[in-house]
N, C-alpha and C positions, 0 to 999 in steps of 0.2 A: 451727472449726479448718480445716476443710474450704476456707472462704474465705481465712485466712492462707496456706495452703499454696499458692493460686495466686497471692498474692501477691506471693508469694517465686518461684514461678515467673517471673511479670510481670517482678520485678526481675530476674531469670537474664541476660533477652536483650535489655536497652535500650540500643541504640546507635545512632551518626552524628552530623552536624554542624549546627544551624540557622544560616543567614546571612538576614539580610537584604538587600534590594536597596536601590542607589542612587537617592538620590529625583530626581524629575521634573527638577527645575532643581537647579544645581550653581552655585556661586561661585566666579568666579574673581579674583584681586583684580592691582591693576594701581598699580604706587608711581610717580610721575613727580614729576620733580626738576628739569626743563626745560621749552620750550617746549609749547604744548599742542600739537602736530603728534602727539606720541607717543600722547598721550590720544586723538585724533581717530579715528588712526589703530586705535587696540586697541576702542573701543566699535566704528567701523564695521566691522569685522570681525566682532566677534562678534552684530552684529544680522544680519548675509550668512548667517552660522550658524543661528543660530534660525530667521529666515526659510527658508530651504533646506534644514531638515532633515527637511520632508515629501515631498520633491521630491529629492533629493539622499542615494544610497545611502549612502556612506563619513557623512551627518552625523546616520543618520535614530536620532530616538529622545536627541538632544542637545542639551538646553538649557541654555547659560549665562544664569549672570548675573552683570554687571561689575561689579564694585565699583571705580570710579578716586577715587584717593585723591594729593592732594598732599602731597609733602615737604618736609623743609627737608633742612638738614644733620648739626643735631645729633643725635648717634645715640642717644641715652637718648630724644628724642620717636619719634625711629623706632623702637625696640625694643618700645613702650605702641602704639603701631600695631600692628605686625607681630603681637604679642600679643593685641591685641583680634578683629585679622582671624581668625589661627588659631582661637581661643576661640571663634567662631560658625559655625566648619568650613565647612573653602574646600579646594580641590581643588588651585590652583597661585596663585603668583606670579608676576607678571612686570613687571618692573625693580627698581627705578629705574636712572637711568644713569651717576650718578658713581659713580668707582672706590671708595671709602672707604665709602659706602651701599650701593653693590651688595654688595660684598662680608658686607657687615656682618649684611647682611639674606637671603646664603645662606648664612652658619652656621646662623643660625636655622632656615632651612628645613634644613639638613643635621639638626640636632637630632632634627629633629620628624617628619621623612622626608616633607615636602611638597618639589613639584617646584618649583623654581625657576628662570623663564625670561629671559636674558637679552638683548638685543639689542647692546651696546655692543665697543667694540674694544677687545677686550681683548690687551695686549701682554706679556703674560706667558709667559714662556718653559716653565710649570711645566702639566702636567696640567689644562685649562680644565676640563672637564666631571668635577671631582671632585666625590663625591657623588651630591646628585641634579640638579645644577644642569647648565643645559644652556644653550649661546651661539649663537645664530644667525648670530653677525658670524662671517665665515671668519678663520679662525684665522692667528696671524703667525706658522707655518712657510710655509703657503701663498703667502700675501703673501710672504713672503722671495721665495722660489722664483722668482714671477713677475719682482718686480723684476731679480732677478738673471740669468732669461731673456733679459729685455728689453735688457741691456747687454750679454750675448754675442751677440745675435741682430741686434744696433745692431751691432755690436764698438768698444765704447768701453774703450779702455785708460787713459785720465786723465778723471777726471773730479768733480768739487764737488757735496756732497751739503750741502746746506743744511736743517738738520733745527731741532725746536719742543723737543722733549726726549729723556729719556732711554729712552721707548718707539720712540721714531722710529730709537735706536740697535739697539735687538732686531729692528726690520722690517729693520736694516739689516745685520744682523750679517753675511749671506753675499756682500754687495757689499763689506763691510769685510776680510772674509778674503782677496779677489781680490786684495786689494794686497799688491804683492812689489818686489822689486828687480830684476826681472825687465823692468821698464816699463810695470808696470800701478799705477798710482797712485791714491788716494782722499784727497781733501781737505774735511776736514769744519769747517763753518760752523754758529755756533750761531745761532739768527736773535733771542734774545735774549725778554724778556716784552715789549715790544712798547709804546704805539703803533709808535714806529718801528724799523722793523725793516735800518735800513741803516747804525745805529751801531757801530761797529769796536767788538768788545768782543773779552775771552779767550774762548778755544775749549779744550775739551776734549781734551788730550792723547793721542792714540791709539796702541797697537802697529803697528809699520810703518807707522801714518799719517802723510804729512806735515798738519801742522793749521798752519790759516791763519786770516783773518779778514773778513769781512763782505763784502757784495757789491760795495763799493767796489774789493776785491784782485780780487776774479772778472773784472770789468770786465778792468780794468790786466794782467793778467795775458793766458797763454794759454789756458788752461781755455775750452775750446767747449761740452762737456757738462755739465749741471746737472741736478743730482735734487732735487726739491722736496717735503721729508715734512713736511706739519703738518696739523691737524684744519681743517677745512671754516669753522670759525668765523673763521679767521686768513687763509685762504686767498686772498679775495678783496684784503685790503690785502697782503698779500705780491706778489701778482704784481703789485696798482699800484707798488710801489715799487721793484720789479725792474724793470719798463718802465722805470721814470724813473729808476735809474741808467742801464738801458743794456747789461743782460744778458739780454736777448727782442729780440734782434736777428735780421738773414737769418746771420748768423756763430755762431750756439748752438745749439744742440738742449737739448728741456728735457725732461724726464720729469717730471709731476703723479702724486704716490701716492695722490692724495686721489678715494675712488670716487665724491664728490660732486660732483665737476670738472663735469660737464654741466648742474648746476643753477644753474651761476655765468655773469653775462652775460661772454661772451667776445668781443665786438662789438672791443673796443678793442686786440685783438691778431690778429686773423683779418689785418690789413693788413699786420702789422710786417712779417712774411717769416719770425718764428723757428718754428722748427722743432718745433710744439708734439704731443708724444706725452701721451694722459692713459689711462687704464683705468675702466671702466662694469660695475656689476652688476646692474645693472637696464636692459634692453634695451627703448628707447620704443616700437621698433617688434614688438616680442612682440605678439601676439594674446591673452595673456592681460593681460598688462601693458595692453592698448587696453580689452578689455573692463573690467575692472576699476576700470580711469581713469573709464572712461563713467558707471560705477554708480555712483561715488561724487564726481564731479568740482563738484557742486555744493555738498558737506557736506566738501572739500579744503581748498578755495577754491583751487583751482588752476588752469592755465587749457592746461598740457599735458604729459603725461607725463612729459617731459623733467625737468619739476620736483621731481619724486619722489626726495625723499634718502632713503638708504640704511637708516638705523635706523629709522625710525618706519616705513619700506617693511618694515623687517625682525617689526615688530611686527605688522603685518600679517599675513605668511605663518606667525609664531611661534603666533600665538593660531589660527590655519588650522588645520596640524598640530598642534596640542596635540587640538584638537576630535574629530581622527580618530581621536589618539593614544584619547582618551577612550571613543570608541564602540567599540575593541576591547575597550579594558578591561571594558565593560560589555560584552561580549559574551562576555569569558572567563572573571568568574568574578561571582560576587553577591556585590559588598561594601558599604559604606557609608561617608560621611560623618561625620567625627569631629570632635568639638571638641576640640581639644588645648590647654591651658592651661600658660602654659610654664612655670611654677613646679613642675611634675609632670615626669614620666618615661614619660609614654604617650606613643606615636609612633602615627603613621596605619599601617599595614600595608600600605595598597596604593599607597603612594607611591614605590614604590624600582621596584613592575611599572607603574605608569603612566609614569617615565621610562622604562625598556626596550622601551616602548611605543613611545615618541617617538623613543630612538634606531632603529628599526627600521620605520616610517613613513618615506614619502614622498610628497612634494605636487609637484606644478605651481603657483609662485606670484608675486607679483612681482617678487621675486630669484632665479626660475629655479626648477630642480631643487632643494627644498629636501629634504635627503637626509645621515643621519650613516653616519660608518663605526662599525669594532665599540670603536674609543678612545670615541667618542662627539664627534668632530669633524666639522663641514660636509662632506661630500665632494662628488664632481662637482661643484666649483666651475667657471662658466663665466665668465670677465671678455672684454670684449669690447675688443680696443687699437685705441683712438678718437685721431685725428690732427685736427687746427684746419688748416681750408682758409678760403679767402676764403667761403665758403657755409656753414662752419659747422665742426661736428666729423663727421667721416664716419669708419666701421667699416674698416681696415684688416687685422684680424685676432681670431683668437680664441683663448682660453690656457683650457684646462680641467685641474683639478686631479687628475685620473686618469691624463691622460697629460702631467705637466708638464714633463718635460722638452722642450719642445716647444710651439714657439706657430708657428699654423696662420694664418700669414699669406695675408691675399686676395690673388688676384692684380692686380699693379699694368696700371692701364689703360694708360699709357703703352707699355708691353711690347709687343714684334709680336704677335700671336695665334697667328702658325706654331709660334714657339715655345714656345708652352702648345698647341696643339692637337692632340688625340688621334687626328683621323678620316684614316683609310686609313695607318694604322700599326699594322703586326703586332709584337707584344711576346709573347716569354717567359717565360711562369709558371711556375713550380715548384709543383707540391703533394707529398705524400705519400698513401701509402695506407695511411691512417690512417682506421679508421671514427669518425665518420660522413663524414669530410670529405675523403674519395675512396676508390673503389673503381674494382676492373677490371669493367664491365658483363659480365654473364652471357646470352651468344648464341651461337645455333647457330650464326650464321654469320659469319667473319671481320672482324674492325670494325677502322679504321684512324683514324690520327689522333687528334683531339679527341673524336673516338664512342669509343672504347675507354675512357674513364673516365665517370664520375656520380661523387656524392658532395652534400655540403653547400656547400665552398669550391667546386666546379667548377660548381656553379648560383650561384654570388653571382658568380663571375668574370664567368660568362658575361653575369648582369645588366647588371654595371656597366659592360661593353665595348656593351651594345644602350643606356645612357645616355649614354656618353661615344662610340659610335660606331668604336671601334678593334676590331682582330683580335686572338689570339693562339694561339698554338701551348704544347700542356701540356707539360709532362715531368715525369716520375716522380725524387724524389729521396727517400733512407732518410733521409740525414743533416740535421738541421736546422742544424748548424755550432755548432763553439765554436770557441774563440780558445786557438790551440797558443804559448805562452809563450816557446816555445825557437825555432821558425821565424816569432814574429810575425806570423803570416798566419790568416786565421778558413778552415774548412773548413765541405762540407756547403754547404747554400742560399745563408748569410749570403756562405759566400765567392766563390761563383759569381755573386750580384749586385756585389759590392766590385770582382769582376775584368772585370763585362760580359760575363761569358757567362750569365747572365740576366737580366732586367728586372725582373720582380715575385715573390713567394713568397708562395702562400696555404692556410693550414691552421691547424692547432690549437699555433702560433708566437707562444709568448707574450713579452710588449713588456716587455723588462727594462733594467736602467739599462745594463748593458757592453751588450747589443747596439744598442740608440740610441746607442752612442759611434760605432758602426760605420756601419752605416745607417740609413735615416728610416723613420718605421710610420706609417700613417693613423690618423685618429684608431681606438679600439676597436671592432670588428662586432659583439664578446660580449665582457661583461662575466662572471667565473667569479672563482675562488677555491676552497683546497681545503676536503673537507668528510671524512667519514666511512662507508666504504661498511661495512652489516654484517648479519647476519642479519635477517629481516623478524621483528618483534616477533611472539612467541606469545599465546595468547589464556591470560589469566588465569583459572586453577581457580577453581568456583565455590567459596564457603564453607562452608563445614557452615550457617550462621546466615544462605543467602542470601536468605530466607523475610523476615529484619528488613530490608532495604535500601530498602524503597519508602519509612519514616520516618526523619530522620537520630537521632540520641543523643538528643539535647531534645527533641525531638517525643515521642519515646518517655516521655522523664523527664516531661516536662508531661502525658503521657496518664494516665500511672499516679498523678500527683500530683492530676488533674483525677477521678480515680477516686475519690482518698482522700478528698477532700474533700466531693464530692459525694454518699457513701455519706456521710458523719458528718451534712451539712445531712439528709438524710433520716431519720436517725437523731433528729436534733435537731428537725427540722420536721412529723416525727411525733408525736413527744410533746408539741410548739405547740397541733398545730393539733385540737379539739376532736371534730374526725368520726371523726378517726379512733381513739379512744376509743369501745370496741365493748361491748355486754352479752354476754357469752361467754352466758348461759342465756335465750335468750328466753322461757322460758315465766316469769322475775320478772321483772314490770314492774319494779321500784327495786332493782337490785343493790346492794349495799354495794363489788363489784370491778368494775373495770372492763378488759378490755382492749385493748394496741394492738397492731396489725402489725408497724410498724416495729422491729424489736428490732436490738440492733446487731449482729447476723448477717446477719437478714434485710433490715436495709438494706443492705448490703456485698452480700447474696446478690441483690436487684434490680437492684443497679448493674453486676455483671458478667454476668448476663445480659442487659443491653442491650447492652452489648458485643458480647457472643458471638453476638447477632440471634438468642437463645433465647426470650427474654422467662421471667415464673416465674409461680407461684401468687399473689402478691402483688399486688393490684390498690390503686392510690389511691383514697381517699375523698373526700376534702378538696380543695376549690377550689384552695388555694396548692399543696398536696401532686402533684394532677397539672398544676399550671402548670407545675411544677418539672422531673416525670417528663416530659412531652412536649417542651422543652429539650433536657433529657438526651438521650431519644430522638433526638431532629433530631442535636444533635451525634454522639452515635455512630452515626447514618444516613450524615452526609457523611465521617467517619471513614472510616468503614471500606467504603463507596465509594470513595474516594481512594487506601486501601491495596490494594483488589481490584484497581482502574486500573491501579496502577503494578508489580504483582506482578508481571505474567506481563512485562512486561519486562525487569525486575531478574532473573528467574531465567533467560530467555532470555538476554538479550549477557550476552557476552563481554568484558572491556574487554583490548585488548593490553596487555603487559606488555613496555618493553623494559630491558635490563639496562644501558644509559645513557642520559641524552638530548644531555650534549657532552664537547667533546672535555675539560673539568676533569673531568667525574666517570670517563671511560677513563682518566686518567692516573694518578688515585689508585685504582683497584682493581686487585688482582693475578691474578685467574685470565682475564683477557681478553688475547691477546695482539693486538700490534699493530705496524703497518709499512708500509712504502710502497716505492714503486720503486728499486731499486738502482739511485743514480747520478743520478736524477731531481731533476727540478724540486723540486718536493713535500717530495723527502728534504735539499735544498740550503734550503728554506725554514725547516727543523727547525736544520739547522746552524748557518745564519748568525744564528739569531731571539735575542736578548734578551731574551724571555719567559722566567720563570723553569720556567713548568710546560710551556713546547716545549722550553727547555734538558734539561730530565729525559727528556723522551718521545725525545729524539735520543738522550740517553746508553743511555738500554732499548734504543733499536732495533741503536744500533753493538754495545752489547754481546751482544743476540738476534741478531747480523746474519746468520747460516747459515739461523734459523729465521725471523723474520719481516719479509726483506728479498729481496724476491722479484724476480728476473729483468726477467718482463714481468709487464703488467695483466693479463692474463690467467689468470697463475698465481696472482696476490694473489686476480682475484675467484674461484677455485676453491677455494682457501684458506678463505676465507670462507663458501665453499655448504658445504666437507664438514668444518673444524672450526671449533675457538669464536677465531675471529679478525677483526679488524675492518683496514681497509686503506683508508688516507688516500689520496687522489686527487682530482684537480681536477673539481666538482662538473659540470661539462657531461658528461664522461665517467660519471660517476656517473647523470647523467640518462637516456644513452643505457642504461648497462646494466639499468636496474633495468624499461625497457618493455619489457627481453626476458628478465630471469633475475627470477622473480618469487619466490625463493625469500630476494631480499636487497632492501635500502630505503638509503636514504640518512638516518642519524643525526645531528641538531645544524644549526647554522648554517657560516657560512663562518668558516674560519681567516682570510682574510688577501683582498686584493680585487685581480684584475690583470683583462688583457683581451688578445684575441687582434686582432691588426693585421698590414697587409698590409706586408712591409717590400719596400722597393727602395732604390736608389742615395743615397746619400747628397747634400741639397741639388737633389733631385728636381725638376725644376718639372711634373710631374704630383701631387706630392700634393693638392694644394688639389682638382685636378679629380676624383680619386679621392674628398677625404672629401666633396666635395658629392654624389656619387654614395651614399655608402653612408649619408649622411642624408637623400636623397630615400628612398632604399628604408627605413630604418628609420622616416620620418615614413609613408611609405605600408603600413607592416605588413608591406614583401616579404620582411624578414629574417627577421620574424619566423613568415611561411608557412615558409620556408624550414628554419626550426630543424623545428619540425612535422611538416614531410615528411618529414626524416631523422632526427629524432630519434622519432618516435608512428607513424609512416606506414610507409617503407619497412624492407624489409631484417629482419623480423620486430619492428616497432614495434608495440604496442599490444597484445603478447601476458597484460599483467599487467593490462589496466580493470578496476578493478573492477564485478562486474555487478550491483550496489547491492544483494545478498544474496538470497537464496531466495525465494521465492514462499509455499513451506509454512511453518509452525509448527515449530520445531527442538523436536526430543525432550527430554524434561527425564531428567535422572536421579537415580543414588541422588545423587548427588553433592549435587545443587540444591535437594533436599527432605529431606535425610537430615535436617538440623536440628530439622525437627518432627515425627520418628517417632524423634529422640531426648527430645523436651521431651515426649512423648508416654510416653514409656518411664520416665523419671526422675517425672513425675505420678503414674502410676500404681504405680510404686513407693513413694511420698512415700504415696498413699494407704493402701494395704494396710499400711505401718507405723503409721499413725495409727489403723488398724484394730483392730489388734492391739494399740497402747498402747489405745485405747478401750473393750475387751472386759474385758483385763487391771484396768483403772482401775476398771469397773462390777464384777468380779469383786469386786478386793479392797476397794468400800464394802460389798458384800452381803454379805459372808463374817463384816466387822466389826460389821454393822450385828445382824447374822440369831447372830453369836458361833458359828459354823462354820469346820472351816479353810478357809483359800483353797487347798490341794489339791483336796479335795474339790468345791467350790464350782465353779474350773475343771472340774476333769473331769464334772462333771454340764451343765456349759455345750457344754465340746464334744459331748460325748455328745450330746446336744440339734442342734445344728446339723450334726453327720456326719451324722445321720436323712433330712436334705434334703426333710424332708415336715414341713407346716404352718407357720402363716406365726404362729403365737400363741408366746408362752413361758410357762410357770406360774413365780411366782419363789417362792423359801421367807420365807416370811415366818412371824418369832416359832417355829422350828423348828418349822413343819410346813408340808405344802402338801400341800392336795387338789384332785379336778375343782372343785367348789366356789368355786372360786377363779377358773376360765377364765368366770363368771357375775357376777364379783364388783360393786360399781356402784365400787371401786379408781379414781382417778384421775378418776371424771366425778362426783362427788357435791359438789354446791355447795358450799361453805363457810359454813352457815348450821346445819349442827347436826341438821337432819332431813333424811326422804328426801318427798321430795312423793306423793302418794299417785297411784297411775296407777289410773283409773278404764277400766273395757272394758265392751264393751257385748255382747251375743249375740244372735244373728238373732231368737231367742224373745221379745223384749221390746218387738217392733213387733207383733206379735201380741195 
């Protein structure tokens, strides 16, 4: 009983989680429906992968393996694919590339929660990255945007869009809105299903469009501007037969929307004279784009960069980032590969955090920055606006999707250089004294001018004037400018640039749509967004049971189960095995009894003393019997090695505890309060948002507005250090405060993505020289010294490092150990009652046995042990009991019916 009762103990305290870990090599499977460019493209990447992941930190410890698999179309053989793939457990997909199979083949993964990666152009106006599925192509708002750049930045007011179908109408949607009765016109051309694409056919009727027909009207007409949207496959006969009507003349400008315009031979219109505009997302002359070329230019078949299209390029960087995506995965939690069978309802579990993976990953790859925002779309898109010279397509401009309103054209050679040139020209900057990004210097003695400020923005200014060679004089302004409604005129910086009473503004002025109506911003110096400033997470109380944490739950349940079973084979393998079969009397050579050890207590009682590193009385006889125990032993030798290892660390840390980790799970609790700047950036981004759960956090805040809509930053973060409040703020601000107030952290990721830019004059012709400036210093790291210095460094930076923890041993308490001076407390109670039923139970056989009462019976028992002297007990046996009896040969007289005769000898008989 003795042994039941630890048992039940055992059982008391078994808990935590077993997982296993991700095996060595992972499957990834790849569907192609096209050319093998895509195929070529998805193995040689992921052989760069394997090869590279002993040598390469972001890939170490990751090995794919491809599975390329051709398609057709029908989707009943695709579903028996897709099916098979999942059922041998695969990690991601990626393609195919027509629209009706791609799609078909991410329900399935949405199903089954595998990631699903796309490369293709998708023109869909609706949510691309629902689910788990994720698109490399940059998405058609993006594309909108630019085209529609491109034609205010041309300033083309009439103009013929000759479009393939009715995606080409959604890239086109915000060049289709332009048109008005105003005299901005849009006339759209269907180019028909082709071969020829210069048959007069019906057009598409459009709201406020005038619609026309085929390029033969373009010709004959006035129409100078043409926008040309159709897939890359169509492309090249399009423009031949556009030559040869006669609209790629010196009298046209054309716009190409196709990003694979550079892979097409353009020899036959480099001479005509028109005026050809195209866009590239793939940059030949990139250093990674050359390296890359090099590695693989023999297994391409390609013979130069330039040839590199756009999708199977995007399959490339797709299967890159997935790779990295995957070695965080594995780095943040130990999960496993599953076969999913789709006629079931089991999903992968860690499919839904390997995409959140991937949205929040970025690479350098050969489409650039490959990088998502928090929708889960492409951001920092960079396209490069490529113009057709007698010599080729040469780099005119660059359009990044961060600051789109705005394409960052080179400057034109023709131009004088007086009038782009910076040097021995004094300009006025505006800053603020705004930490980090100016301050009044602290000196004894008098400082005048430009010495009287430091800061962050007053050491980038001053860079970029030692690159570009020019002066400037600072001045101090509060107001960053808005725009007064009723007098029309911006105030503050913005309006002192508009009026030429300053040139430049630089600080923590961020690049928004109304202020680009006003004047121009470089491209961004800091990228930010808001985030969540809030108390530094406390350290989580230990448990009563911190004692069980070194084993998870099933460790625990398999130990006690490996106990049970292991005591019953002993139990069982005792009474096998023949030695162990003992003569309890050796002085009879032939017993008629035999006995064994193993009883089924005393097997249970062996088994947890090897556990407990007691060992017992019990010793093995028998060959198999101690093959068995020395097993046993070995196992609970490494056991419970493994549990002492991991002990004293579980009962030492800590793990923090914080009471959200984003901004969903603040907006659904209610004893945290929350707020941001009255009248702020921050608090306008709440306002104006379309988010359902920012729509909610605005109407808390307007309605708390006395209580958690605080003046300045400063009150919000004191707010924060002395009650339970958290205060939304742009995270570069967040950065600075939390290296000097070590009492608060910053919670969650970013709300929303902007950047700080330098603004001046509207139609500026210094920006171009400005942003090459602030991309030399960010390609040379100086910006990034410079965040450093004033954010870690100066002005009490670096007061919160932490100093990687104590040196000693942190003291354990009741708190960390109390657990087993309770399993401690409850045993030895469990015992003493078992005591007591034990004593009770032998009472009342003796009482019945002997025909005495069980009063008596007891009270002669206690009597007997209140004595606390001698270790024998007389029992009454047949109603009586004498000394006689403490002699008796009772319990040791063989079972054979006599007593043997004991023979002695006396000293007298050698005599």
């Amino acid at each position: 009983m003795v042994t039941k009762c630890l048992l039940i103990l055992l059982a008391i305290f078994l808990s935590c989680v077993y997982v296993s870990g991700f095996p060595k090599k992972v499957i990834i499977a790849g569907l192609f429906d096209e050319d093998e460019g895509f195929q070529t493209m998805f193995e040689s990447s992921v052989r760069v992968i394997n090869k590279e992941r002993h040598e390469n930190e972001e890939l170490s410890n990751v090995f794919l393996g491809p599975e390329a698999i051709q398609v057709e179309t029908d989707l009943f053989e695709i579903s028996l694919k897709v099916c098979e793939l999942v059922k041998t457990g695969i990690v991601g997909i990626f393609g195919p590339q027509k629209k009706v199979t791609a799609e078909y083949v991410q329900s399935i993964c949405d199903t089954m929660e595998v990631p699903h990666i796309s490369v293709r152009q998708d023109s869909s106006e609706s949510f691309q990255s629902r689910g788990l599925s994720l698109n490399f192509y940059p998405h058609v708002s993006s594309l909108s945007q630019i085209y529609y750049q491109l034609v205010i930045d041309l300033k083309w007011k009439n103009f013929a869009i000759l479009y393939e179908n009715t995606d080409s109408l959604i890239r086109m949607r915000l060049l289709l809105k332009r048109s008005d009765p105003h005299g901005n016109s849009a006339f759209m051309y269907h180019l028909g299903d082709g071969p020829n694409y210069r048959t007069l056919i019906n057009c598409i009727a459009w709201h406020r469009i005038l619609c026309r027909q085929a390029m033969q009207e373009i010709k004959t007409s006035d129409i100078e501007n043409i926008i040309i949207d159709c897939s890359s496959d169509i492309l090249n006969d399009v423009l031949k037969q556009a030559q040869q009507v006669g609209i790629l003349s010196e009298k046209h400008k054309v716009i190409v929307t196709s990003l694979d315009l550079q892979t097409l031979d353009l020899e036959p219109y480099q001479y005509s004279g028109v005026n050809f505009t195209g866009l590239r997302l793939i940059d030949p002359e990139d250093p990674i784009v050359s390296q890359t070329f090099n590695k693989h230019k023999n297994e391409w078949g390609l013979d130069d960069p330039s040839q590199l299209q756009v999708e199977p390029a995007l399959m490339y960087d797709a299967v890159q980032l997935f790779a990295r995506a995957f070695k965080q995965l594995k780095d943040a939690i130990k999960g496993d590969v599953k076969e999913l069978p789709c006629d079931g309802s089991v999903r992968w579990e860690h499919g839904l955090s390997l995409s959140n993976f991937m949205r929040s990953t970025e690479t350098q790859g050969l489409t650039g920055l490959v990088k998502f925002d928090r929708d889960g779309f492409r951001s920092n898109i960079q396209l490069d606006i490529v113009h057709l010279t007698e010599n080729g397509l040469k780099k005119i401009g660059v359009w990044n999707s961060t600051n789109g309103k705005n394409i960052d054209w080179l400057p034109d050679t023709k131009k004088s250089d007086v009038e782009l040139n910076l040097q021995n020209r004094t300009f006025i900057v505006l800053i603020s004294l705004t930490a980090p990004y100016g301050y009044e210097k602290e000196s004894w003695t008098t400082l005048t001018g430009n010495d009287r400020y430091e800061g962050f923005a007053v050491d980038l200014i001053d860079s970029i004037s030692q690159i570009s060679k020019f002066n400037y004089t600072l001045q101090v302004e509060k107001d960053y400018g808005s725009y007064n409604n009723r007098t029309k005129k911006w105030s503050g910086m913005l309006g002192k640039i508009i009026n030429d009473e300053a040139d430049f503004a630089i600080t923590d002025l961020t690049i928004t749509e109304e202020r680009q109506k006003a004047v121009d911003f470089t491209n961004p110096f800091m990228n930010l967004g808001i985030s969540i400033l809030y108390r530094k997470a406390g350290k989580q109380s230990p448990s009563l049971f911190s004692f069980l944490s070194p084993f998870s739950n099933e460790v625990w349940s398999y130990l006690i189960g490996v106990y049970i079973i292991v005591s019953l084979l002993f139990f069982v393998m005792g009474r096998l095995c023949p030695a162990e079969w003992n003569n309890p009397y050796p002085c009879i050579e032939e017993p008629e009894e035999l006995d064994n050890q193993f009883t089924f207590k005393n097997a249970f009682w062996f088994a947890i003393g090897a556990i407990m590193q007691q060992g017992s009385e019990i010793a093995p006889i028998g060959i198999s019997t101690r093959m068995m125990a020395s097993l046993w032993w070995f196992f609970c030798l490494i056991m419970v090695s493994s549990y002492t290892a991991n002990l004293a660390a579980f009962l030492t840390v800590e793990t923090p505890v914080q009471a959200f980790d984003n901004v969903e799970e603040l907006a659904k609790q209610k004893h945290i309060k929350y707020g941001a700047k009255d009248g702020g950036a921050t608090l306008k981004f709440f306002e104006h948002s379309d988010h359902s759960t920012y729509k909610d956090m605005f109407e808390f805040m307007k309605a708390n507005k006395d209580d958690v809509l605080p003046k300045e930053n400063d009150i919000g973060v004191n707010k924060v250090k002395t009650e339970n409040y958290a205060f939304l703020m742009e995270s570069s601000s967040i950065e600075y405060i939390t290296e000097r107030e070590c009492k608060v952290a910053k919670v969650g990721g970013l709300l929303d993505e902007k950047g700080y830019g330098i603004a001046m004059k509207k139609d500026s012709p210094h920006r171009p020289k400005f942003n090459a400036a602030l991309l030399k210093l960010s390609e040379s790291g100086g910006i990034a010294d410079l965040q450093k210095k004033w954010w870690k460094e100066k002005r009490g930076g670096g007061k919160c490092k932490d100093d990687g923890g104590s040196n000693s041993a942190e003291e354990l308490g009741v708190a960390h150990v109390g657990g087993v001076f309770l399993v401690l407390t409850v045993g030895v109670a469990l015992s003493c009652i078992y005591t007591i039923f034990e004593l009770l139970w032998d009472v009342a056989q003796t009482s019945i046995q002997e025909n005495v009462p069980f009063k008596e019976e007891l009270i002669n028992e206690l009597k007997f042990i209140i004595k606390f002297s001698g270790s024998k007990s007389t029992r009454r046996r047949n109603g009586a009991s004498s000394k006689s009896e403490e002699n008796s040969t009772r319990g040791c007289t063989p079972p054979y019916g006599f007593i043997p005769t004991v023979i002695t000898t006396s000293p007298t008989d050698d005599k």
